[in-house]
N, C-alpha and C positions, 0 to 999 in steps of 0.2 A: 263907695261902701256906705253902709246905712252908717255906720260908726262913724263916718268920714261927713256926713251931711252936705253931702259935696251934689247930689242927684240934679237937685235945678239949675246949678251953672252948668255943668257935663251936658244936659240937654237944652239949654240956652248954646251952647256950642254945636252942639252939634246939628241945631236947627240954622247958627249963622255961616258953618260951611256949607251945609246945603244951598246958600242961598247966594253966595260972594261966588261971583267971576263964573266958572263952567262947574263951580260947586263938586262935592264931595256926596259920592251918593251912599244911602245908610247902609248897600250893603258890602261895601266897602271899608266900612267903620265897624271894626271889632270892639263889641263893648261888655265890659267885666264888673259885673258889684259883690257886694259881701254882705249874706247876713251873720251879724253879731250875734255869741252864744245866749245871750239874754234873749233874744226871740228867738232860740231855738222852739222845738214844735212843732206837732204839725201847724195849727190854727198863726200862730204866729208868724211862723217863717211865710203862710202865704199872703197873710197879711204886708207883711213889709217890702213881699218882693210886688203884690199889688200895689202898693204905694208910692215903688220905685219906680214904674211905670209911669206913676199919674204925672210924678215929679221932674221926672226925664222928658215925659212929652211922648212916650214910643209908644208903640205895637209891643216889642219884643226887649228881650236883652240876647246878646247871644252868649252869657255865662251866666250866672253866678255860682258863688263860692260859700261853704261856711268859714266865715271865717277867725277859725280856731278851734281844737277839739273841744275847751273850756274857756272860761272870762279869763282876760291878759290884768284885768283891772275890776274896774268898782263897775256895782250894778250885778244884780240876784239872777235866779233862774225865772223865766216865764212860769204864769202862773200852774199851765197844763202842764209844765215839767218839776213843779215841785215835789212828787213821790216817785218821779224817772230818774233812772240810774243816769249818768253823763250818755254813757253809750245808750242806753236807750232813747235820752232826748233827742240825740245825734240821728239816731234811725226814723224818729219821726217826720226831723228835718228833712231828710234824705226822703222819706214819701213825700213829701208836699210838695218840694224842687222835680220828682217823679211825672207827678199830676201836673204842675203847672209845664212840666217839656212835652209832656201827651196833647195838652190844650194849647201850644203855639206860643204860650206867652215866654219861655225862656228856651233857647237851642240845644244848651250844655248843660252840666252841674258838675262840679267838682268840688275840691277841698283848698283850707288854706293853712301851713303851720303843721299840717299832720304828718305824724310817724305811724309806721308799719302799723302798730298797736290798735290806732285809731280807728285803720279802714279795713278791719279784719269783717265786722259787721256788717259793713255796707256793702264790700265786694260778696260775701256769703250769699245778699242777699239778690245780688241781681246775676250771681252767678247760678243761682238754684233755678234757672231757667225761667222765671218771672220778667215777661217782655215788657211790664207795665213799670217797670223799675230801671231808674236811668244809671247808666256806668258810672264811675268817676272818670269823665276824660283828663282833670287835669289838678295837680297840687303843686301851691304857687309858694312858695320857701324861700328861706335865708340861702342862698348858695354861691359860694363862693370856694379858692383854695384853701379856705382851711374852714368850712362847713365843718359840724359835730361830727363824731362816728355813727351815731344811731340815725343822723341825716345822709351818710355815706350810704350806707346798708339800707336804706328806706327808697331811695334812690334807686336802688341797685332791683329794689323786689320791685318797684315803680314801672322799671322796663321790662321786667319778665312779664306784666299785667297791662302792656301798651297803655298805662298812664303818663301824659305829657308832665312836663317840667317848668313850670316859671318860674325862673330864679329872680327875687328880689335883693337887696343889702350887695347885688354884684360886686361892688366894690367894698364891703368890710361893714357899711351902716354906722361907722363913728369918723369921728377925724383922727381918734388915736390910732385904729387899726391903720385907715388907708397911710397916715402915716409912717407907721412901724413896715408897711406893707412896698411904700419908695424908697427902703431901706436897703431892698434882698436882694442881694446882688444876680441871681437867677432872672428875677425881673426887670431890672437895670440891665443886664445885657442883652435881652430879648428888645427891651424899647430903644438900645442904641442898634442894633440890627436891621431892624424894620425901619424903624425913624418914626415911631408910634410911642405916644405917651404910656406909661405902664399903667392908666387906664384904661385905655383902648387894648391890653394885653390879657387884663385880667376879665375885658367884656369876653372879648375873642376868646380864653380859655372855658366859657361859660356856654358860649355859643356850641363849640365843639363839643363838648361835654355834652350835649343833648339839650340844653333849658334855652327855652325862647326869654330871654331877659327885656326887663321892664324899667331902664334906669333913668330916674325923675330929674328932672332940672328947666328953669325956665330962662337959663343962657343959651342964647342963640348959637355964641363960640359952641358949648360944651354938647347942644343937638347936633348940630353939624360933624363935630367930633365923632359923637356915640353912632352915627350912621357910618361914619368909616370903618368900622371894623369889620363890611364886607370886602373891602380892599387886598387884605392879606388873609392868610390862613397858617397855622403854628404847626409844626411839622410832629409825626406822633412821637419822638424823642423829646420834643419840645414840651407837649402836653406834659410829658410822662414825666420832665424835671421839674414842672408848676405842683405836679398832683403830687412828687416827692417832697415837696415845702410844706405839706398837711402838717407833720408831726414838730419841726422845727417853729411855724409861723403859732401853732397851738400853744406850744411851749414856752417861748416869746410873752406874748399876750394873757397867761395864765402868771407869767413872773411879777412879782409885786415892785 
């Protein structure tokens, strides 16, 4: 992500698996950035995703994301979006990610953090039969068993509109959830069942759920781990008593 200043090592990587042993070819390498609400715009967002380019070393990206309908934090609006409403800025972004998928430089575009609310604009506009204007294929979210209700229901219109899922925070995003979370006894006897940690149950319940998950770590144990949970698959009674923990694991974690 631009906010992540991460772009030169990502393609310093991705230039040294190409290069180690029978090598990793690029288009086997799915790659995802984010522009930040601060450069939304049009002139900005192409700017940064032009620069993402330089910094990476590619041709292409084959995503980007905005990523978030508004600032999470500090830092103003770009200067062409200072008299644009939020949605408005939003739509400008959404033309320029348009144009740069027309010209080759990016494959995809989608959203990141957004609710129903957000993407009422963008789908309007590329549903009004304007072929120059790219879908959202994909919004990339907190998703887990006890995800919001306005993320339930966002979710839910997500699939009606074949928008993909990538669920982030899989596992809860603090150390207090995930551990309030090795607490519940639903989960606890699903991972003595399987013989699968109640990580690997909470990925699995993610998985099935529709979201391609994205869960970070740079322990070897805990990669090799996160790739097992194609091993087993949780039976729809099984889902159905994880997705009944919504209202209990909310409640929990809202108590003072």
């Amino acid at each position: 992500a631009h906010l992540y200043m991460n772009h030169e090592a990502i393609g310093k990587g991705i230039r040294n698996a190409n290069k180690k042993g029978a090598g990793i070819p690029r288009e086997e390498i799915f790659l995802t950035t984010k522009v930040y609400p601060s450069n939304f715009g049009y002139q900005a967002t192409r700017e940064v995703v032009e620069t993402a380019l330089v910094e990476l070393g590619l041709d292409y990206v084959d995503m980007v994301l905005l990523h978030s309908p508004s600032r999470m934090g500090p830092g103003g609006k770009s200067p062409e979006c200072k008299n644009l409403t939020n949605d408005q800025c939003r739509l400008e972004s959404w033309k320029a990610l348009s144009d740069l998928r027309n010209e080759g430089k990016i494959r995809n575009a989608g959203v990141s953090n957004f609710h129903q609310r957000h993407m009422k604009s963008i789908i309007e506009l590329y549903e009004g039969k304007n072929s120059t204007i790219a879908p959202i294929t994909n919004n990339q979210i907190p998703w887990n068993p006890w995800a919001s209700d306005e993320y339930v229901e966002t979710v839910n219109f997500w699939k009606s509109k074949n928008i993909k899922i990538t669920a982030h925070n899989s596992l809860g995003g603090s150390s207090s959830e995930i551990g309030k979370a090795m607490e519940l006894e639903t989960l606890k006897a699903l991972s003595e069942k399987y013989g699968r940690s109640i990580q690997q149950i909470m990925l699995r319940w993610s998985i099935q759920s529709g979201a391609a998950i994205i869960p970070g770590t740079g322990n070897p144990k805990h990669m090799a781990e996160n790739l097992r949970v194609y091993e087993f698959e949780l039976s729809e009674a099984e889902m159905k008593s994880i997705n009944d923990l919504r209202q209990k694991i909310l409640g929990d974690f809202m108590a003072p």
